[in-house]
ROPA-837718 format. One record per residue (C-alpha): x, y, z. Coordinates in steps of 0.02 Angstrom, whole numbers, padded with zeros to 5 digits, always signed. Layout:
XYZ...
! end
This chain:
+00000+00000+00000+00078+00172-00055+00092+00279+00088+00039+00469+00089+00137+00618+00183+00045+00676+00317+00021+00857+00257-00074+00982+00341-00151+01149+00310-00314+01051+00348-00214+00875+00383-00339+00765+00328-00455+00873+00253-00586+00754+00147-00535+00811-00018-00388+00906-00061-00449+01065-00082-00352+01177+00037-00195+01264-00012-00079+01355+00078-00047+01527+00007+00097+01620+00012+00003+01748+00079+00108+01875-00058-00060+01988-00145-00091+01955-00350+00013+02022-00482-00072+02147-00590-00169+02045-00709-00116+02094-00880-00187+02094-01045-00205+01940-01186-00055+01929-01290-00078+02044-01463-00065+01937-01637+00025+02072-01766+00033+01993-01939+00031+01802-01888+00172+01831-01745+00093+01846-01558+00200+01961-01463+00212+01964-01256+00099+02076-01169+00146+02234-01108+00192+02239-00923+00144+02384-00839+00218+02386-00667+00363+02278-00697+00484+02198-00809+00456+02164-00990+00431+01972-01021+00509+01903-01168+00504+01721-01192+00647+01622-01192+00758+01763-01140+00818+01783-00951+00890+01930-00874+01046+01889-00744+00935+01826-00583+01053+01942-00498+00953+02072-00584+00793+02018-00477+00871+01942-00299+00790+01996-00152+00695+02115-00246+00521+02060-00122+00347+02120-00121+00368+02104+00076+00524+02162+00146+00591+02103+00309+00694+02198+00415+00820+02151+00585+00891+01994+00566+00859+01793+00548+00874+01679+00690+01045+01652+00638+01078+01823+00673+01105+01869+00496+01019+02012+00416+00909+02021+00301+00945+02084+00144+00780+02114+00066+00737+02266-00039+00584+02348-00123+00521+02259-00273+00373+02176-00303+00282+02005-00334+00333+01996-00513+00502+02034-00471+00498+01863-00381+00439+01765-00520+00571+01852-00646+00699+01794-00500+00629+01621-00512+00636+01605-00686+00801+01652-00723+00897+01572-00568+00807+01404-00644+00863+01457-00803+01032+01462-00722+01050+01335-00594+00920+01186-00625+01007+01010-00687+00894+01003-00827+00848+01167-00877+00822+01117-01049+00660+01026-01006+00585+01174-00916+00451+01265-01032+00467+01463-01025+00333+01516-00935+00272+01685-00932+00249+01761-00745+00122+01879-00799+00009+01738-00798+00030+01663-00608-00018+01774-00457+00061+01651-00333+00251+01631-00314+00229+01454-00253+00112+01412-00392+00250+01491-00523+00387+01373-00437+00287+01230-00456+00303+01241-00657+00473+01273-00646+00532+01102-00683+00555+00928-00797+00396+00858-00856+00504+00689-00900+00512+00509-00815+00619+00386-00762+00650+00212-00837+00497+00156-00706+00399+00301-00746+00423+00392-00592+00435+00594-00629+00606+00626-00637+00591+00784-00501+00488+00707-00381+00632+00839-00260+00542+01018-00310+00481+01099-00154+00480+01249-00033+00482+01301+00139+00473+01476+00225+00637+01528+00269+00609+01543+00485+00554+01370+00487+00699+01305+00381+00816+01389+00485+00744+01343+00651+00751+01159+00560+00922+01157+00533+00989+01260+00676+00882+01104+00799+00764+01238+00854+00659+01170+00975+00490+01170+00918+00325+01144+01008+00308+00940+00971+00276+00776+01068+00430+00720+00998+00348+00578+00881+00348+00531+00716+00190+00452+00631+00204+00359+00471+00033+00375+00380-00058+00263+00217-00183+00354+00190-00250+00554+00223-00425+00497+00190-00545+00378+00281-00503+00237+00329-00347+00311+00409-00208+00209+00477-00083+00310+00580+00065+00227+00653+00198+00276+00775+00370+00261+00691+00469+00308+00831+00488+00447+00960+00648+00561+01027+00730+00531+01161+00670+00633+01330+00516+00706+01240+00348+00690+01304+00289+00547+01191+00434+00452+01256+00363+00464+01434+00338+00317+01539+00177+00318+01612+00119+00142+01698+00250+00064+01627+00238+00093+01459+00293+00249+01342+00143+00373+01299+00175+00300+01096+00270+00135+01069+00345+00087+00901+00201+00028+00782+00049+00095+00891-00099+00154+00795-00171+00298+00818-00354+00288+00845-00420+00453+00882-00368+00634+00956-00466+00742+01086-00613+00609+01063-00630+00636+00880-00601+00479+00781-00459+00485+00674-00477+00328+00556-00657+00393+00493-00680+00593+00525-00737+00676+00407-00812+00853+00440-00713+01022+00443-00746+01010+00624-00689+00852+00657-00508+00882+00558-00484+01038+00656-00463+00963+00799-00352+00835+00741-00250+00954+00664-00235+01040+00825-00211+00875+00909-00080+00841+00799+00003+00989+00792+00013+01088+00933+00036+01278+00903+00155+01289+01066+00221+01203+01203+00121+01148+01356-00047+01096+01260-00107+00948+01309-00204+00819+01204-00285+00657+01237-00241+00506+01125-00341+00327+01089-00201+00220+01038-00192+00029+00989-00018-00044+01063+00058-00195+00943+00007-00343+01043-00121-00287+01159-00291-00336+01180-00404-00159+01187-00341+00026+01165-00272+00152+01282-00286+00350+01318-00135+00436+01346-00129+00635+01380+00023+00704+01317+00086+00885+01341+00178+00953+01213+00345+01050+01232+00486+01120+01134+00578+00953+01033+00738+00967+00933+00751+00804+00839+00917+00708+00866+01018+00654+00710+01071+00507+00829+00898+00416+00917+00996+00266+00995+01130+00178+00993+01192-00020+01056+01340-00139+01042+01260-00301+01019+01382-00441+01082+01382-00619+00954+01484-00751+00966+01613-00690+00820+01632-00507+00905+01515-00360+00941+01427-00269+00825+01383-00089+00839+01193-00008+00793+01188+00147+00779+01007+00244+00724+01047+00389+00632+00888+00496+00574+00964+00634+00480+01104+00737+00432+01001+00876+00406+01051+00969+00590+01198+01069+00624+01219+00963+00776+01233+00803+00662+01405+00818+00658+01426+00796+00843+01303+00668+00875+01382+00555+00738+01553+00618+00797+01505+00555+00966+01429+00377+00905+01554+00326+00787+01696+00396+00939+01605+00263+01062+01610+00125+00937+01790+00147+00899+01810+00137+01082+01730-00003+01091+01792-00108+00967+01659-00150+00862+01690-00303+00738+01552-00237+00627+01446-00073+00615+01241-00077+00562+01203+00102+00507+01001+00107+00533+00941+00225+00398+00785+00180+00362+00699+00346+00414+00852+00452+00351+00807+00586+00202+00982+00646+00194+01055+00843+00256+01202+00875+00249+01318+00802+00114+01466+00882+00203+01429+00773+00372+01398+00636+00269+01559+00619+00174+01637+00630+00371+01546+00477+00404+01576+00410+00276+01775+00440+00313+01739+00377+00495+01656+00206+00445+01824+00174+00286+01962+00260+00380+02106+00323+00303+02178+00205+00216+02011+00154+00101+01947+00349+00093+02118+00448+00093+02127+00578-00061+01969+00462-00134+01810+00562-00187+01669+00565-00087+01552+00647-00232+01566+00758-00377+01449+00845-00430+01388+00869-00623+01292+01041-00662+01156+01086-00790+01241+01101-00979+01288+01254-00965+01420+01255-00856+01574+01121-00840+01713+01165-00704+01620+01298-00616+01491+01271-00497+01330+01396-00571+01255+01426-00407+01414+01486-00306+01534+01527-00451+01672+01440-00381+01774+01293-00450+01671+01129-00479+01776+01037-00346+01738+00860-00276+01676+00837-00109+01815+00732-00028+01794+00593+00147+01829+00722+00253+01956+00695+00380+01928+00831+00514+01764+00892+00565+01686+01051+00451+01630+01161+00622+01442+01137+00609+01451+01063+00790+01638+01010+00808+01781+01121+00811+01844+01138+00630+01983+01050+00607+01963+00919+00734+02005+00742+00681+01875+00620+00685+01870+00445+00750+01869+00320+00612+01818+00116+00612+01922+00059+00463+01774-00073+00395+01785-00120+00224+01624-00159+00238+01446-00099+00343+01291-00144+00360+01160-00025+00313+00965-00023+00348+00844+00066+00211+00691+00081+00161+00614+00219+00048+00620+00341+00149+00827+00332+00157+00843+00475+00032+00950+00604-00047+01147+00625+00077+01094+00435+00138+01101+00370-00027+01278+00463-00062+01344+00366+00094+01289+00204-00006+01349+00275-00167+01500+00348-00118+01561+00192-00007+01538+00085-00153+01655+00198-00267+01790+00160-00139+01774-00025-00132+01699-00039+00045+01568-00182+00028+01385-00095+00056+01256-00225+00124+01093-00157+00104+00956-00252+00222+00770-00202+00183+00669-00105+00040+00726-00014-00124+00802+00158-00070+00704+00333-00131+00813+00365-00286+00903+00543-00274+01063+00557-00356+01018+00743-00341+01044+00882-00254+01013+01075-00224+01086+01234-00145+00940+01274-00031+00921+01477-00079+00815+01588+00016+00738+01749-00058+00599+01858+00010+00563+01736+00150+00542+01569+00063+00689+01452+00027+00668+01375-00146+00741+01188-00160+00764+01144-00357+00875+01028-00414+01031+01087-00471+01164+00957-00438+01192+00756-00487+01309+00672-00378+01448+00531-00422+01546+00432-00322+01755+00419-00342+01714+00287-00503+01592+00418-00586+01435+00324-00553+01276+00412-00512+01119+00323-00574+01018+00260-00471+00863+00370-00493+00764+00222-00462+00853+00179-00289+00964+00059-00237+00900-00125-00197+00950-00261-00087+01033-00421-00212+00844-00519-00205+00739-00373-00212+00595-00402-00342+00633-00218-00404+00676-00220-00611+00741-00053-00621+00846-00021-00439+01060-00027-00435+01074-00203-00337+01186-00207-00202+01217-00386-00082+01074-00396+00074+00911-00462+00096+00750-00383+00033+00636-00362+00230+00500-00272+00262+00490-00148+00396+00441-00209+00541+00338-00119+00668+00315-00257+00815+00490-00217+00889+00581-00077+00947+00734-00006+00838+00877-00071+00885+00820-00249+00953+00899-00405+00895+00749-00455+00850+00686-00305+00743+00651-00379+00555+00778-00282+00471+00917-00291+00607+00881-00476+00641+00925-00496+00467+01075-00404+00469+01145-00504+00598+01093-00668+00501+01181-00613+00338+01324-00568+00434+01333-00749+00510+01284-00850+00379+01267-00747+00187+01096-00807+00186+00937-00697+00215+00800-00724+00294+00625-00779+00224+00505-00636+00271+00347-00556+00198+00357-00372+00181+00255-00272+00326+00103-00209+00265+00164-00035+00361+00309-00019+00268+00412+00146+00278+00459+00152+00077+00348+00287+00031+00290+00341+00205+00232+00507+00227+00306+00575+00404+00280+00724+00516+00319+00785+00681+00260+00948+00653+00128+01049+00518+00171+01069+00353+00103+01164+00222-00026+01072+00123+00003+01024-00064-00109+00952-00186+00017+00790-00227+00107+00667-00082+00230+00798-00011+00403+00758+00003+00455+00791+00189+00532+00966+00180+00708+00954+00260+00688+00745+00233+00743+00725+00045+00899+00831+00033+01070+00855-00015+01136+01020+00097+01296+01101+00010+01344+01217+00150+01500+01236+00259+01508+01325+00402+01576+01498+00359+01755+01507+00370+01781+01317+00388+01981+01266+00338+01896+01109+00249
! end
């Protein structure tokens, strides 16, 4: 069963109907084209620039130029460098910084801004029409988010949360909500009578006393929504939820507070008879403080002597690259990473050695040796395992930086087992670029590992996976399984892990009917779209450094 995102503007809203605006006002609406003698010419433009099709204007022309300027500065305590302009200045941006920076740029029809009175709607057609060799659209990666929350995302802002993350397969009745997992010390991880407010695979039945499988009335979705999302800390909701296992349904009243998600959920040295194995959960790169959680978990495992290393990433939609081509260096070591490649990155056709969206040289991303600075001191060596091989957990939500660890280990020779379902497929990559309070994500990038291989838009696939069109990698094909807690033995994917590591053989397992490939997730609201929405900071490829990093 495909799985939805849980979206929400109206969360579950009974038809789709809702979109979130941008809340920028209509561009003057502006006359039909002319037809002179057979030609049609562009229609004047009264209040802004003249449209011309298939001509673009530097975007540099049309940067920050913003119907609504903000003053002071971000939460990064950077100011804002916004000036007077207007809406359609912001489409002419958009339109020629695609021009300039998108991979495929030659696929993207000229559209005229004079027509769209919605910046978000203008993005939306900013972008490949094509498909892959399984018919999936080849930008399935195009999205937005206001700049505030993207900063308090990567910059672990706490946000008012429960701290858990709910897998969903459906937005409409019947609805089937599961818990995924939860962070550590928030409120959903709570013990109260001797069990956590939300264990792994509980379903959630209803919210406030409104039933969530079958609502259906405005009414009834508002307060799930608010349920769901709590505006701030300290509101407290009741839940109905169905524990894996047990015989009738619980309530649970949980209080909301400010969550930052950790990059690292849990970690555990397993001991077998042929030498301890490390397990380490690892939900994103996308947090500054990534770097020092990994830094930390990969330090304790070197410590510890691990004889092997399981890198759950089943719920991992990437970050950033720059943290993980330092794991990556921290699983191979020196000697297998050391003046290797972690990715390079290919451009749109119009540029070669120079990178189009900084304008500095197209250099490759190396294993970094030393940490960057996000959240270590730059410059500081990191701890390294020396495998030639590891042990990784997907499933399709491992996306985007996650798949570059798989990509990029393979282009070095260290033996990538892949244990459970067909990875998202995104080679790709973007510069995440604010302007006038909304950070645009288009893809700009492809990246390719040390042997110049980067195509696997259709994921990669354990060796027995029934996928036709995946890059096949050694594992076993398992289904995620919600009955156990990440990181036991006994968990579907890690049990197998340890079984191919014992024996080469896999396990004979049916896949879960709540599998994560596909899963929509949430912790938090999100702006509603009209398709699935791809998890906003879940499905990327982050290019930054810290500024003034040696690296």
């Amino acid at each position: 069963m495909k799985f939805l995102s849980v979206i929400a503007c109206a969360l579950v809203a009974a038809s789709f109907l809702v979109a979130c605006s941008s809340g920028a006002a209509p561009a003057p609406a502006a006359p039909p084209p002319a037809t002179v003698g057979g030609t049609t010419t562009p229609p004047p433009s009264p209040t802004g620039p003249v449209y011309t099709q298939n001509s673009f204007a530097s975007a540099s022309v049309y940067k920050d130029r913003c119907q609504t300027v903000r003053t002071g500065v971000d939460i990064e305590g950077n100011p804002y460098t916004d000036l007077p302009g207007s809406l359609v200045e912001e489409f002419f941006w958009l339109r020629s910084w695609t021009h300039e920076t998108y991979l495929w740029n030659n696929e993207v029809a000229d559209q005229n801004p004079y027509n769209f009175n919605d910046r978000l709607a203008y993005f939306d057609v900013l972008k490949t029409t094509a498909t892959t060799a399984s018919g999936r659209d080849k930008d399935e990666f195009h999205f937005t988010q206001p700049t505030d929350e993207y900063l308090a995302d990567i910059n672990s802002a706490p946000t008012a949360d429960y701290g858990v993350r709910l897998l969903a397969n459906a937005t409409q009745p019947p609805r089937d909500f599961r818990v995924a997992y939860t962070e550590p010390g928030s409120p959903a991880a709570q013990m109260v009578g001797g069990l956590q407010n939300f264990t792994r695979g509980a379903q959630i039945l209803a919210i406030d006393g409104v039933d969530l499988v079958n609502a259906n009335t405005q009414t009834e979705i508002d307060t799930l929504n608010a349920g769901l999302f709590p505006a701030t800390a300290g509101e407290s909701h009741m839940f109905t939820v169905q524990d894996v296992g047990a015989a009738a349904p619980r309530d649970v009243t949980v209080t909301s507070a400010n969550v930052a998600p950790a990059a690292v959920n849990r970690t555990a040295i397993i001991p077998t008879t042929s030498g301890d194995v490390g397990y380490i959960l690892l939900n994103t790169f996308s947090t500054f403080n990534s770097e020092k959680e990994i830094f930390d978990a990969i330090g304790a495992m070197s410590s510890a002597g691990v004889s092997d290393l399981v890198i759950d990433l089943r719920y991992n939609g990437g970050g950033l690259l720059a943290v993980a081509a330092e794991l990556g260096y921290m699983i191979g070591g020196p000697a297998i990473t050391g003046g290797r490649t972690f990715e390079q990155l290919r451009f749109n056709n119009g540029t070669a050695s120079v990178n189009p969206v900084t304008g500095q040289p197209n250099d490759p991303v190396p294993f970094f040796n030393s940490a960057v600075g996000f959240s270590v001191t730059d410059g500081t060596p990191l701890p390294t395992l020396g495998k030639n091989r590891v042990f990784i957990l997907t499933t399709g939500r491992t996306c985007s930086a996650s798949e570059s660890v798989v990509n990029s280990l393979r282009g070095v020779n260290v033996q990538v087992i892949l244990i459970g379902e067909t990875t998202c497929g995104k080679p790709f990559g973007f510069y995440p670029t604010d302007n006038c309070g909304e950070t645009y994500f288009t893809v700009q990038f492809q990246g390719v590992n040390d042997m110049g291989f980067g195509d696997y838009a259709d994921g990669f696939s354990p060796a027995n996976s029934v996928n036709a069109f995946s890059v096949k990698t050694p594992g076993c094909a398992v289904g995620d399984d919600f009955s156990h807690m990440l990181g036991d033995a006994n968990e579907a994917l890690l049990a197998a892990a340890l079984q191919y590591r014992e024996t080469g053989t896999c396990p004979v397992v049916s896949t879960s009917k709540l599998s994560a490939a596909g899963a929509g997730a949430t912790t938090r609201a999100e702006r509603l779209d009209l398709a699935p929405y791809n998890d906003l900071m879940m499905n990327n490829r982050d290019m930054r450094l810290p500024e003034g990093s040696l690296n």
